[in-house]
NUMARDREN-648432 format. One record per residue (C-alpha): x, y, z; residue number from 1; residue in three letters. Coordinates in Angstrom, 3 decimals, m for minus. Layout:
BEGIN
{{X,Y,Z},NUM,ALA},
...
***
This chain:
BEGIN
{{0.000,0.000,0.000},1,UNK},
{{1.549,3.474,m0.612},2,UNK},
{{1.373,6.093,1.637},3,UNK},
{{m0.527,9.732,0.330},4,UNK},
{{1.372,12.696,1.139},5,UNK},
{{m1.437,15.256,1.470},6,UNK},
{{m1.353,18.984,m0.341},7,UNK},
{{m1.410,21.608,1.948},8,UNK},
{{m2.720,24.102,m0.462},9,UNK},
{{m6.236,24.662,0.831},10,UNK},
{{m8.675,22.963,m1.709},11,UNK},
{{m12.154,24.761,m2.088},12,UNK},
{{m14.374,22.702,m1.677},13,UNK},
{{m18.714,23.239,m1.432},14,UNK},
{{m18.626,22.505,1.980},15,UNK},
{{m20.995,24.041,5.053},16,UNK},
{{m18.405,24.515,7.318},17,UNK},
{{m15.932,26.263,4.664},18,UNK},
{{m15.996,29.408,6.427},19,UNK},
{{m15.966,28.189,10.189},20,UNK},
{{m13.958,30.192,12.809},21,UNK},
{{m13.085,30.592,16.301},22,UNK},
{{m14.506,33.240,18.066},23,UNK},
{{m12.841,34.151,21.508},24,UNK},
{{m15.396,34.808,24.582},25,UNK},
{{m14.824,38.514,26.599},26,UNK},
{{m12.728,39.210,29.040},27,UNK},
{{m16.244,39.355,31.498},28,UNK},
{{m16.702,35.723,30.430},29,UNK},
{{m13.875,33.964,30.475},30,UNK},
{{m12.348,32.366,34.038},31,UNK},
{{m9.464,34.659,35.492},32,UNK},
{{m6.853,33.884,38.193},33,UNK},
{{m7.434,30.528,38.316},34,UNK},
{{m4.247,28.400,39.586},35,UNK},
{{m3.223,26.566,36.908},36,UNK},
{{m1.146,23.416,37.571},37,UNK},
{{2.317,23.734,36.569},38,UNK},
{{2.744,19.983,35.897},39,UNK},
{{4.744,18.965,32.663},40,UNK},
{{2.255,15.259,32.637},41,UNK},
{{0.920,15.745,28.701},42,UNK},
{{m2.870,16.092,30.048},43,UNK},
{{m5.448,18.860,29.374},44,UNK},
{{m5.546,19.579,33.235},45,UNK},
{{m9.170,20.430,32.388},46,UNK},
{{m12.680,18.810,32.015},47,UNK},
{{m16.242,20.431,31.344},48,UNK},
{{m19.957,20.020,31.326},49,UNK},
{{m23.086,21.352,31.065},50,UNK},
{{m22.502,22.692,34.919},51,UNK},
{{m19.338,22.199,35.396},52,UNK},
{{m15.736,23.729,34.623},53,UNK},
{{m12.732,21.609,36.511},54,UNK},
{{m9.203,22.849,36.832},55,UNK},
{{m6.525,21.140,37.915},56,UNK},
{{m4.479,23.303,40.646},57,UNK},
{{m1.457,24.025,42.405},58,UNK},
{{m1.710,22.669,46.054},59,UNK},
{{0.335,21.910,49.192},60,UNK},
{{0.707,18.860,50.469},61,UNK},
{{m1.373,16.551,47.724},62,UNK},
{{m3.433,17.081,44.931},63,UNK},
{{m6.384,19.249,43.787},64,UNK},
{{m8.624,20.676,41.450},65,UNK},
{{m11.141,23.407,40.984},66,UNK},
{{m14.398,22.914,40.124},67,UNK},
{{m16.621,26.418,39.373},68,UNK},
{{m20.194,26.511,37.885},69,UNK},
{{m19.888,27.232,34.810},70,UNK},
{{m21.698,30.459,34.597},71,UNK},
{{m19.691,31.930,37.459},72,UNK},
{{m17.052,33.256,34.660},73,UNK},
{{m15.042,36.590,35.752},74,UNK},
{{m12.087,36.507,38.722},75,UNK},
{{m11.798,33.582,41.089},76,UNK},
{{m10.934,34.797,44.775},77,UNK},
{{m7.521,33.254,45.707},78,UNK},
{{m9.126,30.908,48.824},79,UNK},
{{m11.981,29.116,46.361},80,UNK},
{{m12.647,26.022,48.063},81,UNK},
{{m10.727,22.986,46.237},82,UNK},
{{m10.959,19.140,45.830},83,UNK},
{{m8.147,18.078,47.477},84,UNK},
{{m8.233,14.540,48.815},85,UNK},
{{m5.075,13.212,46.987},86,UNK},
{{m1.799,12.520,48.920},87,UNK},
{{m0.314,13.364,45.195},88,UNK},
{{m0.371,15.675,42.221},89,UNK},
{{m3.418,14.844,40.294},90,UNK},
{{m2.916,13.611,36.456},91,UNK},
{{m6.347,13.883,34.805},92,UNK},
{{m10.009,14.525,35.920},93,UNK},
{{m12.990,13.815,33.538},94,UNK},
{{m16.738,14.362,34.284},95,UNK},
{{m19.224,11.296,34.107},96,UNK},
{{m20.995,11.830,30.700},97,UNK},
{{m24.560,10.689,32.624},98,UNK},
{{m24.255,12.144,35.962},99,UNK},
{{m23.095,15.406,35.444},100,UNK},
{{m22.049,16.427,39.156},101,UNK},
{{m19.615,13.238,39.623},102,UNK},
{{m15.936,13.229,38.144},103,UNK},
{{m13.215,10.805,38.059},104,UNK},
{{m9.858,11.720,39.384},105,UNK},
{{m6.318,10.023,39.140},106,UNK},
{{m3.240,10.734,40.854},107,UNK},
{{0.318,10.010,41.452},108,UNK},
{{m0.770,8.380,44.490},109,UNK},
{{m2.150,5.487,42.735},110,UNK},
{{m5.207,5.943,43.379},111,UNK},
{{m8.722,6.342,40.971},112,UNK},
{{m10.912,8.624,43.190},113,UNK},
{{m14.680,9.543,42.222},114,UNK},
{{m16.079,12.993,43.535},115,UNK},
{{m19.753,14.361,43.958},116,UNK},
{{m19.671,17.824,43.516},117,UNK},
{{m22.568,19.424,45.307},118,UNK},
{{m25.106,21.569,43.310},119,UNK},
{{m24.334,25.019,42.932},120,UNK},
{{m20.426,23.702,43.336},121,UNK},
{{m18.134,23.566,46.158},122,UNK},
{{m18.619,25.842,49.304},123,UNK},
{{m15.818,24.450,51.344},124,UNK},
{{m12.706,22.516,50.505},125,UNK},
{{m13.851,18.793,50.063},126,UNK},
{{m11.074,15.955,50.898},127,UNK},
{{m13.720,12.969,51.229},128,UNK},
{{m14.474,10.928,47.640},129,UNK},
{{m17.146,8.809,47.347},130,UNK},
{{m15.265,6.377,46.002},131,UNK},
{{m11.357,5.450,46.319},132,UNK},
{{m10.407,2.930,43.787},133,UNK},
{{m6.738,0.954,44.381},134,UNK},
{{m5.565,m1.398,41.887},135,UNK},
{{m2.453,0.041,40.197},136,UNK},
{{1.017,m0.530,41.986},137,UNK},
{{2.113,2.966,40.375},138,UNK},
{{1.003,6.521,39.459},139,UNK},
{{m2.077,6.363,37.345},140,UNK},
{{m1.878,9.424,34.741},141,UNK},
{{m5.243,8.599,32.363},142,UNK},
{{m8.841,7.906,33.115},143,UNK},
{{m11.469,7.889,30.756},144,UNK},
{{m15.766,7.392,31.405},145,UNK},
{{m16.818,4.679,28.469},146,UNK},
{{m18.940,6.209,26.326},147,UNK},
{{m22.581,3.904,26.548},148,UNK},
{{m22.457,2.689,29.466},149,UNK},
{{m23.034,3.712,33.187},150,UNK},
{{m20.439,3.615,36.233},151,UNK},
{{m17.641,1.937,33.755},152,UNK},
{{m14.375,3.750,33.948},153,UNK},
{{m11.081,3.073,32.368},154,UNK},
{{m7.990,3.960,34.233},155,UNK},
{{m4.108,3.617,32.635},156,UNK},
{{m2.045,3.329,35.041},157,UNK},
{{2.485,3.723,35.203},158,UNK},
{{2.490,0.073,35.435},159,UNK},
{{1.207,m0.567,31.766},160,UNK},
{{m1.674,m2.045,32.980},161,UNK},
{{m5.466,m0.881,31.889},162,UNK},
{{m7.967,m1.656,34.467},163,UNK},
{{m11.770,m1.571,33.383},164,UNK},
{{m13.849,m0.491,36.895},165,UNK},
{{m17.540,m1.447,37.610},166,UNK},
{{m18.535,1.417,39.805},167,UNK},
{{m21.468,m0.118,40.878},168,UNK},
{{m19.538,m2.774,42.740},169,UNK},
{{m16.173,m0.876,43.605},170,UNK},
{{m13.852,m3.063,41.770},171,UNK},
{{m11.708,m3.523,38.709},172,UNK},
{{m13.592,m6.245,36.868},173,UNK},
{{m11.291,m6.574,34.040},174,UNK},
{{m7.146,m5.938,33.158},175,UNK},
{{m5.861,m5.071,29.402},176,UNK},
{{m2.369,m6.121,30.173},177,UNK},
{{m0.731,m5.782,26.599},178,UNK},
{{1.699,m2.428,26.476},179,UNK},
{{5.248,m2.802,27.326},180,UNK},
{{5.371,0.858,28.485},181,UNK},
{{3.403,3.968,30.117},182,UNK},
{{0.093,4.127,28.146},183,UNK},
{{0.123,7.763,26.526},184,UNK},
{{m3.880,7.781,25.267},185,UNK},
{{m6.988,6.127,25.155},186,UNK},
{{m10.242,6.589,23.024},187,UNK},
{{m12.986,4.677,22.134},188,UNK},
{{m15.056,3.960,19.193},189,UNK},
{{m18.519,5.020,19.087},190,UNK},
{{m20.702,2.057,21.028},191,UNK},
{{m17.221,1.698,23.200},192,UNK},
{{m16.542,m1.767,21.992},193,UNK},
{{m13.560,m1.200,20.838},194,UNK},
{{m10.641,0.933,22.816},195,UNK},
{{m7.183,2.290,21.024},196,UNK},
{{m4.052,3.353,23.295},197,UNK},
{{m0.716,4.926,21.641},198,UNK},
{{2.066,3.585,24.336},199,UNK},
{{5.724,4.640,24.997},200,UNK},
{{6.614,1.736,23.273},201,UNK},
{{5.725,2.961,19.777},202,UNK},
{{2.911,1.097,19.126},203,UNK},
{{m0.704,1.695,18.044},204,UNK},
{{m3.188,m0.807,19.506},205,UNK},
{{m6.629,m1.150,19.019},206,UNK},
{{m8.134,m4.008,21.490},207,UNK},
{{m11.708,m5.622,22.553},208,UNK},
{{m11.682,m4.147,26.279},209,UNK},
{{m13.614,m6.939,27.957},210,UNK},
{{m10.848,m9.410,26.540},211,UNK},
{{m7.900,m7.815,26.139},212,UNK},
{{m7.162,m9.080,23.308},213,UNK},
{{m5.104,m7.072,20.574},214,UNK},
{{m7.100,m7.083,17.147},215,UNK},
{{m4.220,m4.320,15.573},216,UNK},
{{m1.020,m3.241,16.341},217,UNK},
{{1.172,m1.048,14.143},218,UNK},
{{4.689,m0.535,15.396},219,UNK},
{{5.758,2.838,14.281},220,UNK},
{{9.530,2.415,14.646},221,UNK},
{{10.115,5.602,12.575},222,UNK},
{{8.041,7.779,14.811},223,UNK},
{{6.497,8.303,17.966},224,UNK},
{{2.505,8.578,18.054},225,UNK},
{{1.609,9.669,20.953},226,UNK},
{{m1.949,10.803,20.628},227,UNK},
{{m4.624,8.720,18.480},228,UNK},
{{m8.953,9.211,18.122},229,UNK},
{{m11.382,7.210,16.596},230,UNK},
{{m13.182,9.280,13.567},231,UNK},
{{m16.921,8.630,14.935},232,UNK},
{{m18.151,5.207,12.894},233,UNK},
{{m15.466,6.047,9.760},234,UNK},
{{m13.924,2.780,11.101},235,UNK},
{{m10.515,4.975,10.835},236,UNK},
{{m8.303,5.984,13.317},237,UNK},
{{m6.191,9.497,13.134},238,UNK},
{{m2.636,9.878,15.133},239,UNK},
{{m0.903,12.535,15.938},240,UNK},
{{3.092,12.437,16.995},241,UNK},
{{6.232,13.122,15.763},242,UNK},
{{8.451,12.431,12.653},243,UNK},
{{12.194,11.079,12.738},244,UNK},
{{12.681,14.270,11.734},245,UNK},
{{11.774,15.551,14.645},246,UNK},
{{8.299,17.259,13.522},247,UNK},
{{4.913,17.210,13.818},248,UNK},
{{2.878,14.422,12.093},249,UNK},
{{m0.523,12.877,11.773},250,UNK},
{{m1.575,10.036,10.124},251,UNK},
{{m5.210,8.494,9.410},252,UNK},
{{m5.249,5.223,9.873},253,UNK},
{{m7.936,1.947,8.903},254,UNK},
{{m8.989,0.697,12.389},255,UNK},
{{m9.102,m2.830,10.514},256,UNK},
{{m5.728,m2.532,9.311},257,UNK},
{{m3.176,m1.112,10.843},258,UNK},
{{0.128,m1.967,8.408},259,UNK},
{{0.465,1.136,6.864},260,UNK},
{{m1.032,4.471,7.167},261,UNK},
{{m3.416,5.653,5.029},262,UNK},
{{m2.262,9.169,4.497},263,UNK},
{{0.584,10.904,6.750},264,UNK},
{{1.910,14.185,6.499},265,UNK},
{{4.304,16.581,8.851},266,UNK},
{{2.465,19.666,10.026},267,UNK},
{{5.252,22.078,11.601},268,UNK},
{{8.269,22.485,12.985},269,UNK},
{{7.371,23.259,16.889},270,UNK},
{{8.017,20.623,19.626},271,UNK},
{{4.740,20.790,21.759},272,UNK},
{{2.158,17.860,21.778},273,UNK},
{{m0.826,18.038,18.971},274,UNK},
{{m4.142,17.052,20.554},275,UNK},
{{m6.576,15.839,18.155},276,UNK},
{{m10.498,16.183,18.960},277,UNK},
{{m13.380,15.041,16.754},278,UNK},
{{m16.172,16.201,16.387},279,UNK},
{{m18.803,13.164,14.379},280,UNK},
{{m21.617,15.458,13.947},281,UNK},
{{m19.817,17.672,11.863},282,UNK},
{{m17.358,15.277,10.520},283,UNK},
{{m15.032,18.263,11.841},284,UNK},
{{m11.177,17.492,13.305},285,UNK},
{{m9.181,19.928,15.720},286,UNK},
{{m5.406,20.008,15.703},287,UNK},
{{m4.869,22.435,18.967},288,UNK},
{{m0.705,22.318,19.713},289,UNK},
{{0.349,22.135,23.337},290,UNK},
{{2.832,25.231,24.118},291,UNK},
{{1.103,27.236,21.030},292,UNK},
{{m1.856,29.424,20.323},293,UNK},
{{m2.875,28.011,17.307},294,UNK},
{{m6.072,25.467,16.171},295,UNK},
{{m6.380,23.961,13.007},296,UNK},
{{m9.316,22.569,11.637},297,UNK},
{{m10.553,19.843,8.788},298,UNK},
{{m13.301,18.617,7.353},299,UNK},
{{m13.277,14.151,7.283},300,UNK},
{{m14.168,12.834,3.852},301,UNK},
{{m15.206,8.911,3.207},302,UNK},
{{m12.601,9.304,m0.190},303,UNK},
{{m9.079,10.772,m0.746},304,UNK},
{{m7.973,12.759,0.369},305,UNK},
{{m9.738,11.940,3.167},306,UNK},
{{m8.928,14.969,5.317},307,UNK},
{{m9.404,18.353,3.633},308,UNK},
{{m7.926,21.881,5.503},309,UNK},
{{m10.614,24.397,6.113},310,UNK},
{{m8.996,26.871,8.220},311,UNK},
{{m6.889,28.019,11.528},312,UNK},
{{m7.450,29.821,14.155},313,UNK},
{{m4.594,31.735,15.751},314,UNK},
{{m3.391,33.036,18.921},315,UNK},
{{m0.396,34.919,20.217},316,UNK},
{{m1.491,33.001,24.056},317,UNK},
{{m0.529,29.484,24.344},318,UNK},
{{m2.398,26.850,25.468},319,UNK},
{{m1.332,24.331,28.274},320,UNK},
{{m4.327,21.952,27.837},321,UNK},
{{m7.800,22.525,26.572},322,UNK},
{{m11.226,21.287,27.318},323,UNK},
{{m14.307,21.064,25.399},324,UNK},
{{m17.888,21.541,25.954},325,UNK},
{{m20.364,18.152,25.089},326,UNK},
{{m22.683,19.206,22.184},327,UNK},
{{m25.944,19.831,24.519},328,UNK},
{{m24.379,22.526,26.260},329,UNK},
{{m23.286,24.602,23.056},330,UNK},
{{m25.186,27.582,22.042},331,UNK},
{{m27.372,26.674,18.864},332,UNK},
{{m29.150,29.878,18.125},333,UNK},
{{m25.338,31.377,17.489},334,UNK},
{{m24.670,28.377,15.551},335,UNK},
{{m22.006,27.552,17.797},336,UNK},
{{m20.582,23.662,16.606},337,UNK},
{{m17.831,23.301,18.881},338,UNK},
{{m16.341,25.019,22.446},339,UNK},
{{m13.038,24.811,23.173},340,UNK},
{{m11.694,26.018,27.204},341,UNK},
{{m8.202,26.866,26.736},342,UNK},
{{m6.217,26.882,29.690},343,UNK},
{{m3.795,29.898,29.703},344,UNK},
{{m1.204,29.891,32.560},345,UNK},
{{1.328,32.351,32.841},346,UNK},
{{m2.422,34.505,33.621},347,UNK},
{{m4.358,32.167,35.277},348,UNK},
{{m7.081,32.309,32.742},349,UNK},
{{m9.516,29.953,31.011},350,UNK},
{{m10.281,31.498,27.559},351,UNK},
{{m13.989,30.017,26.285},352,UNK},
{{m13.632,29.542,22.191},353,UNK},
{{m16.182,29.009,20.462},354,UNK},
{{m16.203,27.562,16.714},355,UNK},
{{m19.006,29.135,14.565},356,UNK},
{{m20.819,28.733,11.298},357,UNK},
{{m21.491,32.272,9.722},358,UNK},
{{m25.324,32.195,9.153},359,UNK},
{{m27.521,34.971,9.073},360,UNK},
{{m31.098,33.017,9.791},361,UNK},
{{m32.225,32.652,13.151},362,UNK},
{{m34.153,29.754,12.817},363,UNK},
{{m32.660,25.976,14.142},364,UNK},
{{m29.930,25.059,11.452},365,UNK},
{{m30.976,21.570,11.351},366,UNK},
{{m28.161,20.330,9.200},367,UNK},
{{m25.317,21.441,11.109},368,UNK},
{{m27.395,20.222,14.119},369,UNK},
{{m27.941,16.266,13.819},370,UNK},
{{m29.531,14.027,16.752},371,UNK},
{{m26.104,13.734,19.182},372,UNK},
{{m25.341,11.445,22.076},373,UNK},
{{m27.597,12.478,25.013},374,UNK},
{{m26.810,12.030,28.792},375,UNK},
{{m28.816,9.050,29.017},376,UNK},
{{m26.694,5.910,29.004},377,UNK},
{{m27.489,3.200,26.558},378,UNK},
{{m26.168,0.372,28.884},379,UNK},
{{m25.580,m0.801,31.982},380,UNK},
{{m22.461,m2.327,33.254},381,UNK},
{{m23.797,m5.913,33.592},382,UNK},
{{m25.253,m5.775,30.128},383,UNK},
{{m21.559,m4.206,28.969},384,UNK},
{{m19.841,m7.055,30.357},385,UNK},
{{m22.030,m10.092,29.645},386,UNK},
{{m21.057,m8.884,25.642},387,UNK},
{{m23.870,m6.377,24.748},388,UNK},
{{m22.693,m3.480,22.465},389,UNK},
{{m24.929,m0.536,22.064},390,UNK},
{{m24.811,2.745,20.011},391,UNK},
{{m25.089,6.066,22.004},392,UNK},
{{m28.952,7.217,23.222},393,UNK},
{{m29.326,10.358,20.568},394,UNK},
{{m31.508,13.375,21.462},395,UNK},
{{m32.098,16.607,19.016},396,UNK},
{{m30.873,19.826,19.824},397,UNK},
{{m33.464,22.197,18.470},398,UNK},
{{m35.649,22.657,21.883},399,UNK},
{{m32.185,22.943,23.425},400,UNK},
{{m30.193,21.180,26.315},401,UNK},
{{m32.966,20.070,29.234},402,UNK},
{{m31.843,17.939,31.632},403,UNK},
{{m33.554,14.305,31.873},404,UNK},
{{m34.293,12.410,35.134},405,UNK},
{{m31.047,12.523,37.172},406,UNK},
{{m29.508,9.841,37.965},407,UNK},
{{m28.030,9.556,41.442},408,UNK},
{{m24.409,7.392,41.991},409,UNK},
{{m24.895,4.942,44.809},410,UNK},
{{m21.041,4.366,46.394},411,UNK},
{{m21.126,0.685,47.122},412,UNK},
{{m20.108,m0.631,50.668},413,UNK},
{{m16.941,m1.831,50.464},414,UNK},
{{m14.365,m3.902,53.061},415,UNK},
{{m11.982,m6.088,50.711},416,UNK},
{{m8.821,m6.415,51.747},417,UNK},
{{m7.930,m7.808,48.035},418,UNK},
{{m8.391,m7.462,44.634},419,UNK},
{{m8.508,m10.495,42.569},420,UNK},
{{m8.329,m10.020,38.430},421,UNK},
{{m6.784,m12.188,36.311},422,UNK},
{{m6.133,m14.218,39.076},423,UNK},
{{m3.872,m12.066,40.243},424,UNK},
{{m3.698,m9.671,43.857},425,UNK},
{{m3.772,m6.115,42.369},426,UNK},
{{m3.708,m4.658,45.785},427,UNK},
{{m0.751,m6.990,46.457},428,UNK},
{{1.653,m4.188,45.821},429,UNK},
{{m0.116,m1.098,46.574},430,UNK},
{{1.443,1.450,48.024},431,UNK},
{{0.609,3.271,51.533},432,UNK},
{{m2.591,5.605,50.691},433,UNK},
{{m1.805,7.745,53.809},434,UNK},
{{0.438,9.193,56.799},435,UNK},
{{m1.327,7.194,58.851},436,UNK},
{{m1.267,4.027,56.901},437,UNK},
{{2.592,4.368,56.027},438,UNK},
{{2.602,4.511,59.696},439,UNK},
{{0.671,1.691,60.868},440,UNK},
{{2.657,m0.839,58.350},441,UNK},
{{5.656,0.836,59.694},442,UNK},
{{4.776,m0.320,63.393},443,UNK},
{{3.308,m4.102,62.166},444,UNK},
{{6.571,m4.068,59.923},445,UNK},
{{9.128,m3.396,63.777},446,UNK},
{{6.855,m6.225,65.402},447,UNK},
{{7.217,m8.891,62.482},448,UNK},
{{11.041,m7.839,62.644},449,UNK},
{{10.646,m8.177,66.896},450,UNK},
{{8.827,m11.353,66.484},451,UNK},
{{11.423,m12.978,64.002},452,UNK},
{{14.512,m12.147,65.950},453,UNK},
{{12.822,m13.658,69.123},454,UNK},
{{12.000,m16.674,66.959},455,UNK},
{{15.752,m16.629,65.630},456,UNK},
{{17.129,m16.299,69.398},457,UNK},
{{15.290,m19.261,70.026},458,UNK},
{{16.488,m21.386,67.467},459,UNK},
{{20.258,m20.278,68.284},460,UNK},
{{19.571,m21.622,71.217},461,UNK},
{{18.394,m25.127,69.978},462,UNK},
{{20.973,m25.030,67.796},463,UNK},
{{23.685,m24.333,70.011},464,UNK},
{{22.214,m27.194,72.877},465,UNK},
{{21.906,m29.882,70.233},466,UNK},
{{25.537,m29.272,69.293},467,UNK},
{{26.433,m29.700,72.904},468,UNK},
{{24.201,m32.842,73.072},469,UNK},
{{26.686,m33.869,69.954},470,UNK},
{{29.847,m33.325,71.476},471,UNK},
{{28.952,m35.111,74.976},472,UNK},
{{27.691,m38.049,72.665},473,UNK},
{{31.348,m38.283,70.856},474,UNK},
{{32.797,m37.782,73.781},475,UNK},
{{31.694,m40.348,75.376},476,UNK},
{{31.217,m43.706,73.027},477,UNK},
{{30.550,m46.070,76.257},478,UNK},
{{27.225,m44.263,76.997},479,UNK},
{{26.232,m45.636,73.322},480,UNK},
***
């Protein structure tokens, strides 16, 4: 198969979203002097919802993140109350996509925590989780909601192991134990039965979660992917990383076969990451670089070229990470397709963007507006893991976003002092989750070592009797 180097000459095409561009929100209504984590981890730092905008934050002593209502834009005081229950920095927070007041939070303590924020947000500084999930024997940088089904999250962890946990029960209920290195993404398909990781180790992967198993690999020996999305239900996969040649690449991949790229092509010359995001309504892909101001944006075609350049959107400010708004909360009488939050730190600001089609009627634009995933899971997590595959519960946008019957999480009692998957301990070699903990193994650690040297004293004693009982014997033969 040969490779297509793409033209970056921008090809005219009749296209709807020709003319789309970014649109930055005012000063009044964008998020200012907000802390802004000052971690190098390759994260967005930053998760949003309908409600919801969460930060991750400088903190003493731990980890923590922000979480402000989302129309409380303009200057956050210096003491806003935090989540800050981690013993270390936190790596990536994302909200549940059918319970919109509980997020998912991973640290370099280990540990998976799950939160539930309060309405109206936080009023004090909250250090209990509902949840504390320990499985991983090191730091666990990624965690990611699946996208049908309630209460199942992924978590990649610094041990190269994937664990799949069923929230309703507490546990990790199934291991992907394939990568040779630290796992660098995840993303799913569109029903979430399929689940493709770029790794350290310069692969691409795309596996059946509830197996494990590895369908494709590509080993990209020439480059390093490190970030990779699925293109809605194209079946194709696009990666972005870097060339031998030390630039920036992508490549668009066949999920079904993954021994060659389809196309490839360098994009620039600058060093920072390239995070991809997808947008299947619109067919529209983002290229936003880490450490630069500037988004560019495609249109997805079903024939070659395959990815055509509409336009980019530029700013002097760069970006550290960047979140993005589900579809439901976007603003459809501005024909608004896409929200970006772009996290700005050297001034503490979160910079709303919003992508717009220029259209002058004010009546619901239908066909830039399709039915879109809903907050209504399709799935639950026994039906997910007996085999059942589902596509996403679609709702229209036209009477706007109104929220359905809530769901509520329900924590589930838990007292295990083990976790068996796989046949195998995973809280074998855990680490201490607190002071306190380090502190009581330290204390049953002096009385095992008390206890053995005790036992040992006793034995040299034995030992040294029975060699006197020895000598008296050879000494004297007549008592034989």
């Amino acid at each position: 198969m040969t490779v297509t180097k793409m033209s970056w000459r921008p090809q005219y095409r009749s296209s709807k979203f020709r003319n789309v561009y970014g649109k930055v929100a005012s000063r009044e209504h964008c998020f200012d002097g907000v802390p802004i984590t000052k971690n190098v981890h390759d994260n967005h730092f930053c998760a949003v919802n309908a409600s919801f905008l969460a930060i991750v934050t400088e903190s003493a002593g731990g980890g923590s993140f922000l979480v402000i209502p989302i129309e409380q834009t303009g200057r956050i005081e210096p003491n806003y109350p935090k989540v800050c229950g981690h013993q270390g920095n936190v790596l990536d927070i994302k909200w549940n996509p059918f319970i919109e007041n509980i997020i998912a939070s991973c640290s370099e303590d280990t540990s998976v925590r799950i939160w539930e924020i309060p309405e109206g947000g936080l009023k004090r500084n909250m250090t209990e989780a509902v949840l504390e999930l320990y499985g991983h024997s090191r730091r666990v940088g990624l965690v990611e909601w699946h996208p049908t089904t309630n209460n199942i999250l992924f978590s990649a962890g610094y041990d190269y192991k994937v664990l799949i946990w069923n929230l309703d029960v507490g546990e990790p209920v199934k291991m992907i134990d394939c990568h040779k290195d630290v796992i660098l993404c995840m993303s799913f398909n569109t029903d979430g039965s399929l689940l493709a990781t770029t790794c350290k180790d310069k692969k691409l992967r795309v596996v059946e979660p509830r197996s494990g198993r590895v369908l494709q690999e590509a080993s990209c020996k020439n480059h390093r992917v490190n970030r990779v999305v699925f293109l809605g239900s194209t079946k194709r996969l696009l990666t972005t990383g870097v060339s031998r040649w030390n630039t920036r690449q992508i490549a668009l991949w066949d999920q079904e076969d993954l021994s060659m790229p389809l196309i490839e092509e360098e994009i620039d010359g600058l060093s920072g990451l390239l995070f991809p995001f997808y947008d299947a309504d619109t067919h529209m892909l983002y290229l936003a670089g880490k450490g630069d101001g500037n988004i560019r944006y495609y249109e997805i075609g079903s024939e070659k070229p395959y990815l055509s350049y509409l336009m980019e959107f530029r700013s002097p400010a760069p970006q550290k990470g960047l979140g993005v708004m589900p579809k439901y909360g976007l603003d459809v009488s501005a024909c608004e397709v896409f929200r970006f939050y772009k996290l700005v730190t050297l001034k503490g600001l979160i910079e709303p963007i919003s992508m717009i089609v220029p259209r002058r009627s004010e009546t619901y634009q239908e066909d830039i507006y399709p039915m879109t995933p809903g907050t209504e899971p399709a799935l639950t997590p026994d039906e997910w893991l007996s085999g059942v595959n589902r596509d996403p519960i679609l709702i229209s946008l036209k009477e706007g976003y109104k929220k359905t019957s809530r769901i509520v999480f329900k924590a589930p009692v838990k007292a295990k002092r083990s976790v068996l998957v796989n046949g195998i301990d995973l809280l074998e070699n855990v680490p201490p989750r607190t002071e306190n903990e380090l502190l009581r193994m330290f204390f049953r650690q002096q009385d095992e070592i008390r206890r053995l040297k005790e036992e040992l004293s006793q034995k040299d004693i034995q030992v040294r009797q029975l060699h006197l009982t020895l000598k008296n014997l050879r000494n004297n033969p007549k008592n034989n």
